[in-house]
Structures are given as C-alpha cells and as structure tokens.
MITORLUM-640329 format. One record per residue (C-alpha): residue number from 0; chain; x, y, z. Coordinates in steps of 0.05 Angstrom, whole numbers, padded with zeros to 5 digits. Each point is the difference from the previous one (the first is absolute). Example, Ala and Ser with C-alpha at 12.3 -4.5 7.8 and 13.67 -1.06 7.14 Angstrom:
2
0; A; 00246; -00090; 00156
1; A; 00027; 00069; -00013
//
This chain:
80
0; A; 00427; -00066; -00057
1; A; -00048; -00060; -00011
2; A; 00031; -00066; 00022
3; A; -00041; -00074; -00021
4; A; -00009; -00049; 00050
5; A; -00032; -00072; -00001
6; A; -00050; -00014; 00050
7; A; -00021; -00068; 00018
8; A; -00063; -00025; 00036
9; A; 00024; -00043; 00048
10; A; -00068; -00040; 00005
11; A; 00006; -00022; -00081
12; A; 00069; 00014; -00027
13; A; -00036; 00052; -00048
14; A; 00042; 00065; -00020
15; A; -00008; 00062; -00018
16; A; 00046; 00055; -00024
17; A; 00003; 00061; 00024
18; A; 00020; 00074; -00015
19; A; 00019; 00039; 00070
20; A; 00027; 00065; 00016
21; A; 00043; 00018; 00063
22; A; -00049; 00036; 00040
23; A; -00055; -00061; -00005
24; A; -00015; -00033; 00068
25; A; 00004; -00066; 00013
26; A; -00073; 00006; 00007
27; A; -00021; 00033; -00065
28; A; 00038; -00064; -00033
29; A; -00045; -00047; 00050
30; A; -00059; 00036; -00029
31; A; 00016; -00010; -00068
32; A; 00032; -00064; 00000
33; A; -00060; -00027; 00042
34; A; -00064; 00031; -00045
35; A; 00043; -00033; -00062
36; A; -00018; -00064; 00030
37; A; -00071; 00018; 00034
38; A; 00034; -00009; 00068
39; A; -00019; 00039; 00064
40; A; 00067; 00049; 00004
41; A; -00016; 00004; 00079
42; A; 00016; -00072; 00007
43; A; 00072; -00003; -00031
44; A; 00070; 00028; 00012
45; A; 00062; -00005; -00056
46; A; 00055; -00034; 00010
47; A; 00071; 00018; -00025
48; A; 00062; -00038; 00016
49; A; -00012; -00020; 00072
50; A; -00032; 00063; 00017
51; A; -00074; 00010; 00010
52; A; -00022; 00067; -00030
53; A; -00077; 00039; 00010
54; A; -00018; 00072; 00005
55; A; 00028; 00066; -00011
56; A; 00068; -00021; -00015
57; A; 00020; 00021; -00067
58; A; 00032; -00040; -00058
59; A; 00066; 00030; 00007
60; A; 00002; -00004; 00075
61; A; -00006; -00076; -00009
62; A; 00061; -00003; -00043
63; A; -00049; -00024; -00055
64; A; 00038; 00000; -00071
65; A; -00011; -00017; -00066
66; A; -00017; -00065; -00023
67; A; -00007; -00025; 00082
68; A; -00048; -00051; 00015
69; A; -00063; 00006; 00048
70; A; -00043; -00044; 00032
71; A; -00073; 00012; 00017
72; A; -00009; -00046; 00069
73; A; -00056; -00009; 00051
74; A; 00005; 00059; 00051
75; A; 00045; -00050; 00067
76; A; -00030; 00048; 00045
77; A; -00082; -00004; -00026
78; A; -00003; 00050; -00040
79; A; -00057; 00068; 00012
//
C-alpha cells in the first residue's frame, strides 16, 4: 500500500511530495528526492523525527506513515 510523504530540502525549504511503498529504502527515496532537485544523492542523508535515516532500511522499518514529513539534510558524517 502506497503511503505520501513530504520531503523537504533542508538547504532551501523547497518540498516535494512523494508516493512510497513499504519495501523502498531509505536510499531509493535519497535518490529520488535528491535528482528532483539536481543534488548529488551521495552527499545527503533524510531526516525523520530525530532520527537520521540512509541505506537499505526500508520505509516500513522506519515507522514511515502516511502523510509524515521528511527532511533532505547534508550527510553529518561527509557523505560517499
């Protein structure tokens, strides 16, 4: 089951909405989110809550739901 999240780019205040399913990684959302705004995926992590979320963790691992709110931030630890 789809779920829609907002993602925000930390950097501008910009959003974007987007469509997920369950099984998407943290990182296939980073990939998207960050070639929406021309932005070098490698270099940037989502943040949700206080949590700091990247890689093969899924969407419904992360106790992402419907209507939650991401944030697109500067990788803390430098990025790839």
């Amino acid at each position: 089951m789809a779920i829609r999240v907002t993602v925000r780019d930390a950097d501008t205040g910009n959003k974007v909405e987007m469509d997920l399913e369950g099984e998407n990684t943290i990182e296939e959302t980073i990939e998207s989110a960050a070639s929406y705004w021309e932005k070098d995926a490698g270099a940037y992590v989502l943040r949700y809550g206080k949590k700091v979320l990247r890689g093969q963790v899924t969407i419904s691992a992360a106790n992402i739901r419907d209507g939650d709110l991401l944030e697109l931030i500067p990788d803390p630890e430098g990025g790839f």
